[in-house]
N, C-alpha and C positions, 0 to 999 in steps of 0.2 A: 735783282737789280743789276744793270750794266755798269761798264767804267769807260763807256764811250772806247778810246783807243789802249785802252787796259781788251777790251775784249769781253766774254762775259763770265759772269761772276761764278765763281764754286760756289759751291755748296759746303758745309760742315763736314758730311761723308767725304767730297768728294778731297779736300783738303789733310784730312786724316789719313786718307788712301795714300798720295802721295808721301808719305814719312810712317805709314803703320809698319815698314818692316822694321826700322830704326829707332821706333818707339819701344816696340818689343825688346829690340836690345837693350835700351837704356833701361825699362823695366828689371830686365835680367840683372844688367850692372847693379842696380839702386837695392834690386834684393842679395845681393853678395857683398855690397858695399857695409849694408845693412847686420849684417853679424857681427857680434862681438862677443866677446871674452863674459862681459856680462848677461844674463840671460834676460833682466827688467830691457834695458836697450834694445835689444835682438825684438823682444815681441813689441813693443812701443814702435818700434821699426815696421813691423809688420800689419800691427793694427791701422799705423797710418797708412800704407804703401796700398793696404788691402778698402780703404776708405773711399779710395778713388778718386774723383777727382778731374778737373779739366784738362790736364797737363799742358795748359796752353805754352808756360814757358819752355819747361824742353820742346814743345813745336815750334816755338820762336826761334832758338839754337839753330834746329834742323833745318829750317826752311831758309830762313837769314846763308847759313853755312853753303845750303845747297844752292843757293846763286851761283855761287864761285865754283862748283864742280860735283863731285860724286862723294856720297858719304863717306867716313871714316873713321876707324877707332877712335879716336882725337874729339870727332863732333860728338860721337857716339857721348863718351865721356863728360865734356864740358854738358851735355844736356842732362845728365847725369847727375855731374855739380849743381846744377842752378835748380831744380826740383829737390836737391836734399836739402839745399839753403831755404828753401822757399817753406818747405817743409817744417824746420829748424822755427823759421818765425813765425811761424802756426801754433807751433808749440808753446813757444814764448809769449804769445802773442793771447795766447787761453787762460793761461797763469795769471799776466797780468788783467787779464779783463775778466777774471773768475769767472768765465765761459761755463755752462752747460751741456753745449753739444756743438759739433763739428762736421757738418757734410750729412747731417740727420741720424747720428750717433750719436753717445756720452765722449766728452772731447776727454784727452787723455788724462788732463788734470784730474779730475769724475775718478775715474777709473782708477789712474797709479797714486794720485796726491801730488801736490805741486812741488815740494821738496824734488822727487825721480824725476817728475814732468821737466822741470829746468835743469837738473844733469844729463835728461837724454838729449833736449835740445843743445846742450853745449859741448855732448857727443857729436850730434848728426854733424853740425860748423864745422868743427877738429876733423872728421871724417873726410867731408866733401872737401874741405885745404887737404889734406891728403891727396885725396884721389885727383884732383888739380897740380898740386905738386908733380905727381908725376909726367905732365908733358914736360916738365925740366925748361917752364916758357915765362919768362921777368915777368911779358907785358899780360899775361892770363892772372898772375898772384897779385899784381898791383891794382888790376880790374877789381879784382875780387877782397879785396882789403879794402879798396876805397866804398866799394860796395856795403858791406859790413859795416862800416863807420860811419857811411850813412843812415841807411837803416836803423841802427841804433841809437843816434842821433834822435832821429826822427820817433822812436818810441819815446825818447824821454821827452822832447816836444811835446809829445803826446798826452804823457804824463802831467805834466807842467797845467795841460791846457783841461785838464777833464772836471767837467763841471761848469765851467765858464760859459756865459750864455754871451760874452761878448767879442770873443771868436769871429776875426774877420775871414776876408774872402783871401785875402793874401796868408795871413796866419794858414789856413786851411790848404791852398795853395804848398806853402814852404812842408807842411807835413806832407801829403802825399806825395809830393816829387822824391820826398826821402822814402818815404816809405812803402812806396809800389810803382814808380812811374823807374827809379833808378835802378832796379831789379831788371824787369822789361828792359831797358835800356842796356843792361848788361848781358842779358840773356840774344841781344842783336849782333852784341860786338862780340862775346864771345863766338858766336857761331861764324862769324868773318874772318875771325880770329886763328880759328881752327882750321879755314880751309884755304887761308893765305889770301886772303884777300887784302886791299892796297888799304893805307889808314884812310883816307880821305872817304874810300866807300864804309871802313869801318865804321866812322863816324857819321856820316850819312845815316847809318841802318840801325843808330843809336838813338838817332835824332829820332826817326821815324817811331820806334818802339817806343822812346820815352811820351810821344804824343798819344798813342796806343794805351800805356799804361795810366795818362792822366784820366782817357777816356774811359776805360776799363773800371777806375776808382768811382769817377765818378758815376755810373752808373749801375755799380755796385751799393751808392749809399743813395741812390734815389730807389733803388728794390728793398732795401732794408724798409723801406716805406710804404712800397708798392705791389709788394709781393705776397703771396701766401706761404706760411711755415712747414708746407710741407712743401714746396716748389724749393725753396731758401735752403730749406738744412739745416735752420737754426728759425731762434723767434721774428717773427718782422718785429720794429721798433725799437731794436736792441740795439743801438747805439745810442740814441738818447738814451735810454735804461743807465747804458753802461758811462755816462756823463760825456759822449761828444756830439758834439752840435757841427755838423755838417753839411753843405752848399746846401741843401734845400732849402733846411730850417734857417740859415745865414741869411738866407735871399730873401725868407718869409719874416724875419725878424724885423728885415730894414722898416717893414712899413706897417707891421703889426700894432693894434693898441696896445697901451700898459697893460691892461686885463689880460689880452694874450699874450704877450714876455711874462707875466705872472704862472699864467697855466704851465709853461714851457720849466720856466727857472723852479718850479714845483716837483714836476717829474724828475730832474736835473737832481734837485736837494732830496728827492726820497728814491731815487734810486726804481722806480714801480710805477705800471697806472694805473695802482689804487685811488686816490683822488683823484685824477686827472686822466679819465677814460684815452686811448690810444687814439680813437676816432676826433678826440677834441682837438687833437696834436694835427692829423691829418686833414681837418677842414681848417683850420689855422693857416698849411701848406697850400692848401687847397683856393683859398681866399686870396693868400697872397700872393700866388702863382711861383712857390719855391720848386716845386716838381720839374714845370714846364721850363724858366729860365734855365736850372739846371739839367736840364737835357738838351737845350739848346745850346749851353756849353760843353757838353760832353761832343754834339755836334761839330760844334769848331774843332776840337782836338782830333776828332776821327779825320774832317777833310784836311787837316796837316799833312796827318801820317801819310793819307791815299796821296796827295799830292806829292811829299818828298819819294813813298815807294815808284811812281810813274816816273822819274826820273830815270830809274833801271830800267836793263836794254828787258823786251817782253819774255818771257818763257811761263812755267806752270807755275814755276816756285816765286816769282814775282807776282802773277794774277792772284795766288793764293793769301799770298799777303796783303797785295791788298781787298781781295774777300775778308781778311782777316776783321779788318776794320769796322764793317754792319752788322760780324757775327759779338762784335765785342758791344757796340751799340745797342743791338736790337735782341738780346740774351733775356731772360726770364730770369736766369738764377747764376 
């Protein structure tokens, strides 16, 4: 797809190509960052680091950063931080939602028990504030605190709301801006951050990322739906399982019968689609066209971003970003 006066689009490779040497290092970093004193930490470190993974946010860092100039220890770094954070609430993130697998693995909970599983995420946090501390920079630790507060916020949000089948569009909205849109958004202004860029662009490249990240969620929880379990990494329909009810089902609710809010609040209260075959859930979505609206809103979010990124003067690291936007859209898994 073109971007008219954007030029024409990357590709996935071709977007990696530009930042693989700099991924490589933050790789290097995150596995040296990744040692400690304790040995459960060190391999939980390793198990995840070796899991793989998109690394879309340290590409975000990098690319964002390399507007303004040529890499640097500095960006190297902050890309470094925001993959161990992101990491950290993965971890957290399995614990609470007594996860089974992760990236088409046994997720770490499985494996260590949630007890270690939540001390090594409260490792990786304390780590990655470390390894940030050191640029010796206010406005990097107050990003990154406010970040964290959000986030965590936004899990007990979370919490509050699991099970609820009467979960709005706004309620759903307030969660993922905390809990993946404000990540993205930070992972923008860091890398602006690092390479001195003016605050008004910082803020710009936050704006943009945070549209990114709504887009990114939400079509994240319309493949939860859509997708096949070994494409995913984990079970399709495992958010309803796990008691949230997310824009699809939101959308499909508004005009559902009572029979269908029964089949739904069923799966909800048993936790399984033992009664309530998976497929009943998804002609439900299907009927009420919960799939499609929410990919038409995931839509609007993408043409935000691509519109705010077109603002910046053109180069590779600007086209890339906004390719970034179709590949976050138009993703399988």
């Amino acid at each position: 797809m073109a971007f008219g006066n954007l030029g024409r689009s990357f590709t996935a490779l071709e977007i990696f190509d530009l930042v693989r040497t700099d991924l490589d290092q933050v790789e290097r970093e995150i596995g040296l960052e990744e040692i400690a004193s304790v040995d459960a930490v060190t391999y939980i470190g390793q198990y995840l680091q070796s899991g793989g993974g998109k690394r879309l946010r340290p590409m975000l860092v990098l690319l964002c950063g390399k507007l303004f100039g040529a890499s640097n220890p500095a960006l190297v770094r902050m890309a470094a931080v925001v993959e161990m954070v992101h990491t950290a609430t993965l971890v957290h993130d399995d614990v609470i939602d007594m996860a089974k697998t992760r990236r088409g693995r046994p997720s770490i909970n499985v494996v260590w028990g949630n007890h270690t599983s939540v001390l090594a995420g409260d490792w990786l946090y304390m780590q990655a504030f470390q390894v940030a501390l050191r640029e010796r920079n206010f406005a990097v630790l107050d990003l990154l605190i406010e970040l964290t507060q959000r986030m965590v916020e936004g899990e007990l949000l979370q919490l509050e709301r699991i099970g609820r089948i009467g979960v709005t569009e706004a309620d759903y909205m307030e969660l993922i801006d905390r809990k993946t849109a404000s990540l993205f958004s930070a992972c923008a202004r860091l890398g602006a951050i690092a390479n001195g860029a003016d605050e008004a662009s910082e803020m710009k490249l936050g704006e943009y990322a945070w549209n990114l990240g709504i887009a990114f969620q939400l079509v994240d929880d319309i493949l939860d739906f859509t997708s096949r379990e070994k494409i995913l990494g984990k079970p399709v329909g495992n958010d309803l399982r796990e008691g949230k009810v997310t824009l699809p089902l939101i959308y499909a609710l508004e005009s559902a019968e009572p029979e269908e809010r029964r089949l739904v609040e069923t799966v909800l209260a048993d936790g399984n689609y033992d009664q309530v075959p998976f497929v009943k859930i998804l002609h439900i979505l299907n009927r009420h066209h919960g799939i499609e609206r929410a990919q038409a809103r995931a839509q609007e979010f993408t043409e935000k971003a691509r519109a705010i990124i077109a603002e910046f003067p053109e180069s590779s690291f600007q086209r890339a970003l906004a390719a970034v936007t179709d590949l976050v859209t138009d993703r399988d898994h």
